[in-house]
C-alpha positions as CSV (number, residue, x, y, z in Angstrom):
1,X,1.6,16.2,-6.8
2,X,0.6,12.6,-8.4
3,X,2.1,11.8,-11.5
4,X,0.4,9.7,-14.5
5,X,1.0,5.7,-14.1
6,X,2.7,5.9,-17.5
7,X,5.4,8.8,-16.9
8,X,9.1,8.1,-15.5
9,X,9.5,10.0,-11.8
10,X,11.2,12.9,-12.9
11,X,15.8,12.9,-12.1
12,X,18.5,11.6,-12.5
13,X,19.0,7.8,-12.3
14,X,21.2,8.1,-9.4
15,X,17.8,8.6,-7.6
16,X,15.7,6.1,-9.4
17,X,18.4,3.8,-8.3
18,X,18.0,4.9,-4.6
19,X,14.0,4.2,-5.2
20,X,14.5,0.6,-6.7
21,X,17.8,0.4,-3.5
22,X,14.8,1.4,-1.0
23,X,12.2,-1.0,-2.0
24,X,15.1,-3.7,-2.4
25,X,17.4,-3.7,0.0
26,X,15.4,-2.2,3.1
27,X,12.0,-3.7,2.4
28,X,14.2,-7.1,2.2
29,X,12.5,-8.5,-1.1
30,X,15.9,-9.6,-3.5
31,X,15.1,-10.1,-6.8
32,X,11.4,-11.0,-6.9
33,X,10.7,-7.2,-6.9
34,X,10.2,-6.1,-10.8
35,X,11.7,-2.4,-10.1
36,X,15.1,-5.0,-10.2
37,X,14.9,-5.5,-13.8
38,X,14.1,-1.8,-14.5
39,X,17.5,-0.3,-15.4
40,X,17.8,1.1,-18.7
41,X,14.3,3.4,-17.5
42,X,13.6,4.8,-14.6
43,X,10.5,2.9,-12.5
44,X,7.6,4.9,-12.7
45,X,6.0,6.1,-9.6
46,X,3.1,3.4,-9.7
47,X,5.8,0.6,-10.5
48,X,7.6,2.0,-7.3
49,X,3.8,2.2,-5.4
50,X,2.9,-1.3,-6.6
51,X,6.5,-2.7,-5.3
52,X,5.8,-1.3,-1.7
53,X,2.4,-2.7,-1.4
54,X,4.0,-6.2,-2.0
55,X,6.4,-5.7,0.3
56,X,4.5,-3.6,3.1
57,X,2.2,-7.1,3.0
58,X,5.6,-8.9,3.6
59,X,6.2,-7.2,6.8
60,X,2.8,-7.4,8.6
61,X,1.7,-10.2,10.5
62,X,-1.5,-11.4,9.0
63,X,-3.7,-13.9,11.0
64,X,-4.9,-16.8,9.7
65,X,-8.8,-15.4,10.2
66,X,-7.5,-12.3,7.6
67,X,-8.3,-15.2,5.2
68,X,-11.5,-17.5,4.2
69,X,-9.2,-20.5,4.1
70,X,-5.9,-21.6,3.4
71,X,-6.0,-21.3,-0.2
72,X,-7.5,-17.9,-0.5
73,X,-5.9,-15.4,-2.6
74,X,-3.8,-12.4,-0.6
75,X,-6.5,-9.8,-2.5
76,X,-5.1,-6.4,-3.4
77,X,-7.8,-4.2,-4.2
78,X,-8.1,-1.4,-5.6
79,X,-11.6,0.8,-5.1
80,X,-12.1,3.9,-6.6
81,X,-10.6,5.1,-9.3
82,X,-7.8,3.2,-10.4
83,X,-4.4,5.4,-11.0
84,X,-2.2,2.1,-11.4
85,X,-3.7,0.7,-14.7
86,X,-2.1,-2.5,-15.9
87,X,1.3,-1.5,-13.9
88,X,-0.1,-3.1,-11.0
89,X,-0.9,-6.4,-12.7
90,X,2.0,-7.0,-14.5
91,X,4.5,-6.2,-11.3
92,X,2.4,-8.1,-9.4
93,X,1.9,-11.9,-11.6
94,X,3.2,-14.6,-10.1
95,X,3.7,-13.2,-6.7
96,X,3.0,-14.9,-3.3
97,X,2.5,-13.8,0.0
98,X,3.3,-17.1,2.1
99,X,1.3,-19.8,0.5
100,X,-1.4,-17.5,-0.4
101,X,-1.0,-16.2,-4.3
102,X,-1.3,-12.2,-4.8
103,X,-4.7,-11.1,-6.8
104,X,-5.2,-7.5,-7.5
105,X,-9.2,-6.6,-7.8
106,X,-11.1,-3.6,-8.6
107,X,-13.7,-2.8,-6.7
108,X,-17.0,0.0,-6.7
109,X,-17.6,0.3,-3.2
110,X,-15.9,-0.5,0.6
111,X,-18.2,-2.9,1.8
112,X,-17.1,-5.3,-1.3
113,X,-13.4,-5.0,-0.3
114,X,-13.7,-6.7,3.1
115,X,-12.5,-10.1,2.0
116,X,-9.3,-8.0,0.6
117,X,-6.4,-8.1,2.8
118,X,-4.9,-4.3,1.1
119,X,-7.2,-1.7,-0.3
120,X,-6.0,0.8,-1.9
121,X,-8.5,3.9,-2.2
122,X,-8.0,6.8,-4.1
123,X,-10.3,9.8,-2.4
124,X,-11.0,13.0,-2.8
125,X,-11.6,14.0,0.6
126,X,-10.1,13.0,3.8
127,X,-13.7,13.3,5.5
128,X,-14.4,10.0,3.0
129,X,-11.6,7.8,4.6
130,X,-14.3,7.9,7.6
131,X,-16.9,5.9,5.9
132,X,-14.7,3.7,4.1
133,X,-13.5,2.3,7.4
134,X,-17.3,2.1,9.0
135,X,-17.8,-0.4,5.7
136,X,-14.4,-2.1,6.9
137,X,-14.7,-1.6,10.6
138,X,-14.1,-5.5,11.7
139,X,-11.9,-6.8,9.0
140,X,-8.2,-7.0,8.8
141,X,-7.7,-4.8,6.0
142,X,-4.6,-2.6,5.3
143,X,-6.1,0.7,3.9
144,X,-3.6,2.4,1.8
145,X,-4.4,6.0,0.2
146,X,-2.0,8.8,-1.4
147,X,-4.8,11.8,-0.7
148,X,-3.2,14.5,1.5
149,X,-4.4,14.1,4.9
150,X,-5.2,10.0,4.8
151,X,-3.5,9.0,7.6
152,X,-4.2,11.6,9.6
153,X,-8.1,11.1,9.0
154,X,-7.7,7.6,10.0
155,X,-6.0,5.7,7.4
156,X,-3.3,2.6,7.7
157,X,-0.3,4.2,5.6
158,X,-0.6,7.4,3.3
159,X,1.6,7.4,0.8
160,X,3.9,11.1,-0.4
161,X,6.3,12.3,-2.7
162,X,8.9,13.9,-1.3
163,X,12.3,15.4,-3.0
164,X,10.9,12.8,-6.1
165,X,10.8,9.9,-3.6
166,X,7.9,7.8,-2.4
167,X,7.6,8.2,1.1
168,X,5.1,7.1,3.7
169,X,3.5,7.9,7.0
170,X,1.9,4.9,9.1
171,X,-1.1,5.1,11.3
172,X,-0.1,3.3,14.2
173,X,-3.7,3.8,15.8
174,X,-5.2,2.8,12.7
175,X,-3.3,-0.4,12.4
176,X,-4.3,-1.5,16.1
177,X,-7.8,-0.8,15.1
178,X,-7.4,-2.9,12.1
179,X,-5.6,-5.9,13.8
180,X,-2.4,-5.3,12.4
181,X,0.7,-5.9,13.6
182,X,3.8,-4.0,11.8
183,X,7.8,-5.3,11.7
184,X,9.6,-3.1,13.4
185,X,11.5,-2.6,10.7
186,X,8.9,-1.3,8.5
187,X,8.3,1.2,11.4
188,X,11.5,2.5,11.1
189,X,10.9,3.2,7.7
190,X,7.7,5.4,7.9
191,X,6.8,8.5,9.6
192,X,4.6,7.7,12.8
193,X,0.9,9.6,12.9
194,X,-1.3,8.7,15.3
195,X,-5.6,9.5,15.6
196,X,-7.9,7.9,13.5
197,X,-11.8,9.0,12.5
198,X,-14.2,9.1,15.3
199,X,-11.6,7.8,18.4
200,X,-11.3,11.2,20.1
201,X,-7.1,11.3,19.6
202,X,-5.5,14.0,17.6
């Protein structure tokens, strides 16, 4: 179950700690990462969402064609409704992803987010991830959802809740489709699913 973008995940901070420790220390981001600072309160579970999407951009190899030019903005966006509110934006300010600087956008419909390098897409039915990715089909574009059965209906990475931690599955299939190619070491992180909407696996 999805909490609000304002409320504390729920325990004690001995876990809270091992969320900020996760994103930290494995995802290999130091002190740049704004869960860092948050120590007298527990992050909240989009702080700890808006942290991995940083840092799942940190261990993907983006082409240089993922981008209109050298300068362009590394475009976060965010399409559909939008359960980060200004979370997002303030964790995000003043971050870079190699030389390109992080923008976080909201957008109505798919077809707008192709020049985005994440999307983020909050659905209500996993038979909708299917069109989203006929709008993106071409692009390389990281779709990232939190809907029960995401990845499975063809998504990049889903994200879950499990024992009040943020988990999250990876669809390798979907991220070949996509152009993407993942560290190993954020691999070893995820659980694997594999299928992807309209190829014929399971």
């Amino acid at each position: 179950m999805r909490r609000g973008d304002g409320a504390p995940l729920r325990g004690t901070r001995r876990c809270a700690s091992g969320l900020a420790a996760l994103v930290l220390a494995v995802l290999a981001s130091a002190p740049s990462i704004p869960l860092a600072r948050a120590q007298a309160r527990p992050p909240s579970e989009y702080q700890v969402k808006a942290a991995f999407l940083f840092n799942f951009a940190k261990f993907i190899d983006w082409r240089p064609a993922s981008f209109a030019s050298p300068q362009a903005p590394f475009s976060i966006c965010l399409l559909g409704k939008d359960p980060f509110g200004q979370v997002i934006d303030d964790s995000l300010r003043g971050k870079s992803i190699g030389e390109h600087a992080v923008t976080v956008q909201r957008v109505k419909e798919a077809a707008q987010a192709r020049h985005c390098q994440i999307v983020f897409a909050e659905v209500s039915e996993p038979g909708s991830v299917a069109t989203i990715l006929e709008e993106l089909r071409g692009a390389n574009v990281l779709l990232v959802g939190e809907a029960d059965g995401f990845a499975a209906a063809g998504g990049t990475i889903q994200f879950t809740l499990e024992e009040n931690h943020v988990r999250f599955l990876i669809n390798v299939d979907a991220a070949d489709r996509a152009g993407l190619k993942f560290s190993s070491k954020l691999l070893a992180l995820a659980k694997i699913v594999h299928g992807a909407a309209g190829d014929g696996k399971s």
